[in-house]
C-alpha positions as a Markdown table, in Angstrom:
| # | Residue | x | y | z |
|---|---|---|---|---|
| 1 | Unk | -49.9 | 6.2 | -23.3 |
| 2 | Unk | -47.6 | 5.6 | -26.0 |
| 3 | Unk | -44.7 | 5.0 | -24.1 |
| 4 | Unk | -42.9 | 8.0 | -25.4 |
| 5 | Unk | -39.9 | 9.9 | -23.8 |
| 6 | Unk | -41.7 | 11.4 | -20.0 |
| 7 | Unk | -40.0 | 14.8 | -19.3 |
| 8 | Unk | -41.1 | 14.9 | -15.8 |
| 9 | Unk | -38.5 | 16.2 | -13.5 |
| 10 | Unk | -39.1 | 13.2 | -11.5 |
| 11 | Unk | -36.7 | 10.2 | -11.5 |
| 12 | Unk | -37.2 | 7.9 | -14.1 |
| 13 | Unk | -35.9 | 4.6 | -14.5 |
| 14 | Unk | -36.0 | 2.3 | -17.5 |
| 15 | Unk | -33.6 | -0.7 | -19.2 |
| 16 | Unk | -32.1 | 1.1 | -22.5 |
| 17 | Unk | -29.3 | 0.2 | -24.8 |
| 18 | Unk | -27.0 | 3.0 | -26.3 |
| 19 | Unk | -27.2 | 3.2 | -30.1 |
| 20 | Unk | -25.8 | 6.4 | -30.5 |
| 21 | Unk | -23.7 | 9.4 | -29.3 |
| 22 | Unk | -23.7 | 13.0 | -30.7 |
| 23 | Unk | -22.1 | 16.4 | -29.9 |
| 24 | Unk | -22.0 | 20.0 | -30.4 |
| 25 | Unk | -19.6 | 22.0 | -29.6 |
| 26 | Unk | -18.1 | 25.2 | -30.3 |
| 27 | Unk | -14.0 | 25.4 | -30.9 |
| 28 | Unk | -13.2 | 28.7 | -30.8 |
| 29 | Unk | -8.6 | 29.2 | -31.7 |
| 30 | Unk | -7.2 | 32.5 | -30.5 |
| 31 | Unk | -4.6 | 34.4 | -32.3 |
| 32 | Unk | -2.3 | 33.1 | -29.8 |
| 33 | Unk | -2.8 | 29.5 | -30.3 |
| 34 | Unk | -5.2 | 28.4 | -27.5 |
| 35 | Unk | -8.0 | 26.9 | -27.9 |
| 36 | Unk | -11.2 | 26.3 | -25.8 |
| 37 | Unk | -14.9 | 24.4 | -26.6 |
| 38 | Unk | -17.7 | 26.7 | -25.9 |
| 39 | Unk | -21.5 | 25.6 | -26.0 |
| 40 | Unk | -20.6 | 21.9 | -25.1 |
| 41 | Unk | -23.8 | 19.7 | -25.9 |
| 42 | Unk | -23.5 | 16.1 | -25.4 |
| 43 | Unk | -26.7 | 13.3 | -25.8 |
| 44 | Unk | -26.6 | 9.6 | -25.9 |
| 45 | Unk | -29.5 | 8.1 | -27.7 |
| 46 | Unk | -30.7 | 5.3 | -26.0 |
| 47 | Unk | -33.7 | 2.3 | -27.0 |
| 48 | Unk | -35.7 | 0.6 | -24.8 |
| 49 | Unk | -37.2 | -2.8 | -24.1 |
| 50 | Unk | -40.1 | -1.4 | -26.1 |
| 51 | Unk | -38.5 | -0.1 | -28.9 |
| 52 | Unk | -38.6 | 3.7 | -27.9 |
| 53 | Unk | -35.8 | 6.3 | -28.7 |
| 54 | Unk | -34.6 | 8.3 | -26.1 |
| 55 | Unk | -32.4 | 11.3 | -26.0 |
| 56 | Unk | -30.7 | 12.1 | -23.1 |
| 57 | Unk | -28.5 | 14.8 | -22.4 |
| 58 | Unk | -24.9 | 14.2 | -20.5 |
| 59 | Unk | -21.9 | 15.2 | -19.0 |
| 60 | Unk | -18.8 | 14.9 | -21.9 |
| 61 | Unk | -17.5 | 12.1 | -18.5 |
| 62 | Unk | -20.0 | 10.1 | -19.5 |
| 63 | Unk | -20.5 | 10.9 | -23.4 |
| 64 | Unk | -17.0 | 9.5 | -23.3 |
| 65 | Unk | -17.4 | 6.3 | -20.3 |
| 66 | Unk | -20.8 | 4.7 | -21.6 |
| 67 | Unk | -20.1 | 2.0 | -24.1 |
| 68 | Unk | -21.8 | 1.4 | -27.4 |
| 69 | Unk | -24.4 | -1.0 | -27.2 |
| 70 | Unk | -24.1 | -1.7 | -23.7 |
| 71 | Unk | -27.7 | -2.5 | -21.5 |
| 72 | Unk | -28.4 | -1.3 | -18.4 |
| 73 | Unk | -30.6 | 0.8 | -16.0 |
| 74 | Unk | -31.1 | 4.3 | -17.0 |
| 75 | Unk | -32.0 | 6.8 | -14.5 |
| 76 | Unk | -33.1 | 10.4 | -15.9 |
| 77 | Unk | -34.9 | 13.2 | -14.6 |
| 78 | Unk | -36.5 | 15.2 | -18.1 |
| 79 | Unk | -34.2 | 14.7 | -20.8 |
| 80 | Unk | -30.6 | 15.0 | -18.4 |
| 81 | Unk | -28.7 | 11.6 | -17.1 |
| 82 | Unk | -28.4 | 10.6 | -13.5 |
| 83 | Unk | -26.8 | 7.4 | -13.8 |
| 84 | Unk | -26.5 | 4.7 | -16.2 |
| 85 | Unk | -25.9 | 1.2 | -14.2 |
| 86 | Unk | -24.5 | -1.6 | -16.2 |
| 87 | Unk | -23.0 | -4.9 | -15.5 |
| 88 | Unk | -19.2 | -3.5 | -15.2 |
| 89 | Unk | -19.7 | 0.0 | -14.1 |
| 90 | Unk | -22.0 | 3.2 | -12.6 |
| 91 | Unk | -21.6 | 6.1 | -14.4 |
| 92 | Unk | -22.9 | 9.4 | -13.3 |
| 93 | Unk | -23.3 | 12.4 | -15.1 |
């Protein structure tokens, strides 16, 4: 075991810290001046106590909630968020 990313679709739970947020998404401007996202993709990279990456994949609710460089309890089932529990706050996706 090299303590590598586990995509089981089992609940797994680990101490992380975010390092990093990305997105993709698609914005997509109609002749009529709206505008809408299409193909929302949102994934915080986490490390853990071991020095591991992890990419997770989120809800934009908590892309935008969890803070930068905050530790706590990650709990995620593949590569998808359940809940990140830190000292102030739950978030779920």
């Amino acid at each position: 075991d090299e303590g590598v990313q586990k995509y089981t679709s089992e609940r797994q739970v680990e101490m992380v810290t975010l390092i990093r947020k990305s997105d993709d998404r698609l914005r997509v401007i109609e002749s009529t001046g709206q505008s809408r996202l299409l193909d929302e993709y949102y994934e915080l990279v986490f490390k853990n106590r071991k020095g591991h990456i992890m990419k997770i994949e989120c809800s934009r609710k908590a892309y935008e909630a969890i803070p930068f460089n905050q530790q706590g309890s990650l709990t995620y089932a593949k590569d998808t968020l359940v809940k990140f529990k830190y000292i102030d706050d739950t978030i779920y996706n």
